[in-house]
ZALOLUM-981698 format. One record per residue (C-alpha): residue number from 0; residue in three letters; x, y, z. Coordinates in pm, 1 decimal, decimal comma, always signed. Layout:
+-----+------+----------+----------+----------+
: pos : code :        X :        Y :        Z :
+-----+------+----------+----------+----------+
: NUM :  ALA :        X :        Y :        Z :
...
+-----+------+----------+----------+----------+
//
This chain:
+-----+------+----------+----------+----------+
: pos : code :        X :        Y :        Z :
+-----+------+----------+----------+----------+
:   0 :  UNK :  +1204,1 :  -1627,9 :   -756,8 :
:   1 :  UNK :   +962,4 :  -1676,6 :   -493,7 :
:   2 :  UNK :   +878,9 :  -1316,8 :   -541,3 :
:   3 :  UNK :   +741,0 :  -1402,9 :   -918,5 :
:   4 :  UNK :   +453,6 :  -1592,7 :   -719,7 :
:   5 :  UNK :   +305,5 :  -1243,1 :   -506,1 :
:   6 :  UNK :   +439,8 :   -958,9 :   -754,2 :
:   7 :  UNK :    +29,9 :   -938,6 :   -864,2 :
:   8 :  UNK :    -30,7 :   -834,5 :   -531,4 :
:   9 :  UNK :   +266,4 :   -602,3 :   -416,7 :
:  10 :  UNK :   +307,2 :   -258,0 :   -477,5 :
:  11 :  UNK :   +572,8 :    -45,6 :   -447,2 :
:  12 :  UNK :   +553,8 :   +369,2 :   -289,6 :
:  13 :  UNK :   +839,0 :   +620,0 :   -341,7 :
:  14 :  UNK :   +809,5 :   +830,2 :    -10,6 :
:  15 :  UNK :   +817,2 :  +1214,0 :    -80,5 :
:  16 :  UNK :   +886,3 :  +1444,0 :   +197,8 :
:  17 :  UNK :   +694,2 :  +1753,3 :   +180,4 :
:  18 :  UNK :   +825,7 :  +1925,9 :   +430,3 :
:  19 :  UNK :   +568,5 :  +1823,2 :   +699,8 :
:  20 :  UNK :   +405,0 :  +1518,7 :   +526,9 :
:  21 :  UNK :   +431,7 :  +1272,3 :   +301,8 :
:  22 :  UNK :   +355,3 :  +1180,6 :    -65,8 :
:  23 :  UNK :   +311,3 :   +824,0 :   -105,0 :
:  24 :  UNK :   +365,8 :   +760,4 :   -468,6 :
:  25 :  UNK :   +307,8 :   +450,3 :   -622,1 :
:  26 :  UNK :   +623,8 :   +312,7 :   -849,9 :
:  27 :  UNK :   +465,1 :     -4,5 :   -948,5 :
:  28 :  UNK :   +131,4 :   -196,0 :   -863,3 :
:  29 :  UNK :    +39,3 :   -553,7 :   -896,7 :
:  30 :  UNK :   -169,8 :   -664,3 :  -1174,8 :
:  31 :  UNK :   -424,7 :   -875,9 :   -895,9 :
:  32 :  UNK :   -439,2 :   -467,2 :   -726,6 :
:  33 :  UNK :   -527,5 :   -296,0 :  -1048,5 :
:  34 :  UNK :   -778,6 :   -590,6 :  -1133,5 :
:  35 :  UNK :   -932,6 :   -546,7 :   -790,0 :
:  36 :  UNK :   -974,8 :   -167,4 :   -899,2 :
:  37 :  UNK :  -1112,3 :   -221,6 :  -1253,4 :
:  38 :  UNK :  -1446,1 :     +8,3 :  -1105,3 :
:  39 :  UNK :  -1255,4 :   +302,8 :   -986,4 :
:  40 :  UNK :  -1101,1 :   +542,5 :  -1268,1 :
:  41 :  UNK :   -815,7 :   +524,7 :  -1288,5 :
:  42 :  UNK :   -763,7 :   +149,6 :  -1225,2 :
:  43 :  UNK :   -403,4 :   +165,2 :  -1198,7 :
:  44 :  UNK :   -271,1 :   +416,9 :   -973,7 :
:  45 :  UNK :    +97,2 :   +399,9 :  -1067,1 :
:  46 :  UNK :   +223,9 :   +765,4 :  -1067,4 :
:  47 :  UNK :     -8,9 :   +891,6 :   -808,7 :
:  48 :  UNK :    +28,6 :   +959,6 :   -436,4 :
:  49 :  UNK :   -202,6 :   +717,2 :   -231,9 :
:  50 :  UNK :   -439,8 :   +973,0 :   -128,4 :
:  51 :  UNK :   -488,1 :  +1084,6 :   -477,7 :
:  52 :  UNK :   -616,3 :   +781,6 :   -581,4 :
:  53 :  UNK :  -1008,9 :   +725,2 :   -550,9 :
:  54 :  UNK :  -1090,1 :   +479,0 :   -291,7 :
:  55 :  UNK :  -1450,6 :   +285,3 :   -216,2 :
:  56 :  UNK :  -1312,4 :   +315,4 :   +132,1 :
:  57 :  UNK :  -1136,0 :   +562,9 :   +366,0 :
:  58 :  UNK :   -787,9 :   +491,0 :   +293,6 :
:  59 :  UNK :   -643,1 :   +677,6 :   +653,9 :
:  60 :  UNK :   -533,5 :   +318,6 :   +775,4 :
:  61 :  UNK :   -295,4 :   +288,3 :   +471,0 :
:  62 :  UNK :   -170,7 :   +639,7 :   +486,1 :
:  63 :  UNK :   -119,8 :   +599,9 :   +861,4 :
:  64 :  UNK :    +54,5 :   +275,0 :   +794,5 :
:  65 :  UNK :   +265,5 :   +438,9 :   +573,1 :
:  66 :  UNK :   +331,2 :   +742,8 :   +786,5 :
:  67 :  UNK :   +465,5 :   +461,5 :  +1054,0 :
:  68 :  UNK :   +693,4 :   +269,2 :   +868,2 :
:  69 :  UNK :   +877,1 :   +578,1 :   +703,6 :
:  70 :  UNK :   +873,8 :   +694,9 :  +1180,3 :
:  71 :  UNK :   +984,6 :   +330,8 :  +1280,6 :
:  72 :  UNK :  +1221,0 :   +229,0 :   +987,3 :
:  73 :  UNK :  +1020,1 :    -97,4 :  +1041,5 :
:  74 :  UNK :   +743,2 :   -313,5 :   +912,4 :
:  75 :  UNK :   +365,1 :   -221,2 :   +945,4 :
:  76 :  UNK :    +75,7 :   -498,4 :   +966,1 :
:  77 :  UNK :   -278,4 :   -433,9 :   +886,4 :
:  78 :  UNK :   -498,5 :   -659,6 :  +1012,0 :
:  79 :  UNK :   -791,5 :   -756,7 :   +832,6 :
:  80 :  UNK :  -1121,6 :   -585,9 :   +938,3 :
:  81 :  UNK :   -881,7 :   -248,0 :  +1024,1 :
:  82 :  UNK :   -914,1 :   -114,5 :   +623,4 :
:  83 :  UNK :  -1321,5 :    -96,9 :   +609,8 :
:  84 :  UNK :  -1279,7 :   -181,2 :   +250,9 :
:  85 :  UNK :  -1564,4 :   -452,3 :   +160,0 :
:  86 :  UNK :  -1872,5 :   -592,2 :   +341,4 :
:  87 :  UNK :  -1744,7 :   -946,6 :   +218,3 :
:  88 :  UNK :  -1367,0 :   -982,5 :   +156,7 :
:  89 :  UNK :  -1128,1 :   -945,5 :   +425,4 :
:  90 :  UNK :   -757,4 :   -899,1 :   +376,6 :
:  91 :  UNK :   -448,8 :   -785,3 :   +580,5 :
:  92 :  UNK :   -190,9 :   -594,8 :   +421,4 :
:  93 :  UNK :   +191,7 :   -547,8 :   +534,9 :
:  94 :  UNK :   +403,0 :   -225,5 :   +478,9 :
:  95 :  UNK :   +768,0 :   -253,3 :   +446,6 :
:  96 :  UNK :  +1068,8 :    -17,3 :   +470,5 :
:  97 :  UNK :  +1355,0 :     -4,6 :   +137,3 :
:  98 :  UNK :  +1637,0 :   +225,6 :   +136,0 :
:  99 :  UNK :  +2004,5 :   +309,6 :    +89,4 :
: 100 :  UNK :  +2047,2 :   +335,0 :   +433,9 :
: 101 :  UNK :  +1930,1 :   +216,6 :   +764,7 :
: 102 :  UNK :  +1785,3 :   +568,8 :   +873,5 :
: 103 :  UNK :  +1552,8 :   +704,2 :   +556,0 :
: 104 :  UNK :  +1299,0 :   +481,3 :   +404,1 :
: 105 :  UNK :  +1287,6 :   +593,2 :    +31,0 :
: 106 :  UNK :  +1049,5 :   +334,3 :    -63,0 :
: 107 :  UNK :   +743,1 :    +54,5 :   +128,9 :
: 108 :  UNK :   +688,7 :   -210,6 :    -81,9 :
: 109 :  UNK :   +358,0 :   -328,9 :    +59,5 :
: 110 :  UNK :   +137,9 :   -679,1 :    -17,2 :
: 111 :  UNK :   -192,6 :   -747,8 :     -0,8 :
: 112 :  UNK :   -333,9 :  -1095,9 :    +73,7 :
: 113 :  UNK :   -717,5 :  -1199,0 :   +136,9 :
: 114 :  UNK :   -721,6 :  -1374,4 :   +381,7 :
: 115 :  UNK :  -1139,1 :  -1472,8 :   +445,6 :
: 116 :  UNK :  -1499,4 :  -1365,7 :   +411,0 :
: 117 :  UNK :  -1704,2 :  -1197,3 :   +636,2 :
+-----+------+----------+----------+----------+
//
């Protein structure tokens, strides 16, 4: 249940291989994340890859942080200040590996928190 508390800031990515990349596609996405996007169109971005999706910000450090956890098989930590996404909020996000099996991550589940102001 303790889930039920962050699910408005999660989102979950089905990773497609391409064949020499990767399509990050979100599955679901917390209802604090599409609040925090009300000014971009579309405000939700379930269905779309991650780099589809229009950003106020570069967005390489979350693909990259993707692109690591589906290499390692392991968690991912973005530290605040390393997305350049606001010139007040600061927040850290963490990228997690799902799967069938210990070897192919099929899915990050990933959570947002702010964590201060600049």
């Amino acid at each position: 249940m303790d889930i039920y508390d962050v699910a408005s800031y999660l989102a979950v990515l089905d990773v497609e291989d391409l064949g020499g990349g990767f399509c990050f596609r979100y599955r679901f996405c917390g209802t604090m994340l599409v609040e925090a996007r009300s000014q971009l169109v579309p405000a939700d971005p379930t269905g779309r890859c991650l780099d589809e999706v229009a950003w106020p910000f570069d967005p390489a450090p979350m693909l990259d942080a993707c692109a690591k956890v589906v290499k390692l098989g392991g968690p991912v930590l973005l530290a605040p200040g390393e997305v350049d996404e606001s010139t007040y909020h600061l927040h850290e996000r963490g990228y997690f590996p799902l799967g069938d099996t210990d070897d192919k991550v099929s899915q990050i589940i990933t959570c947002v928190d702010q964590v201060g102001t600049r």
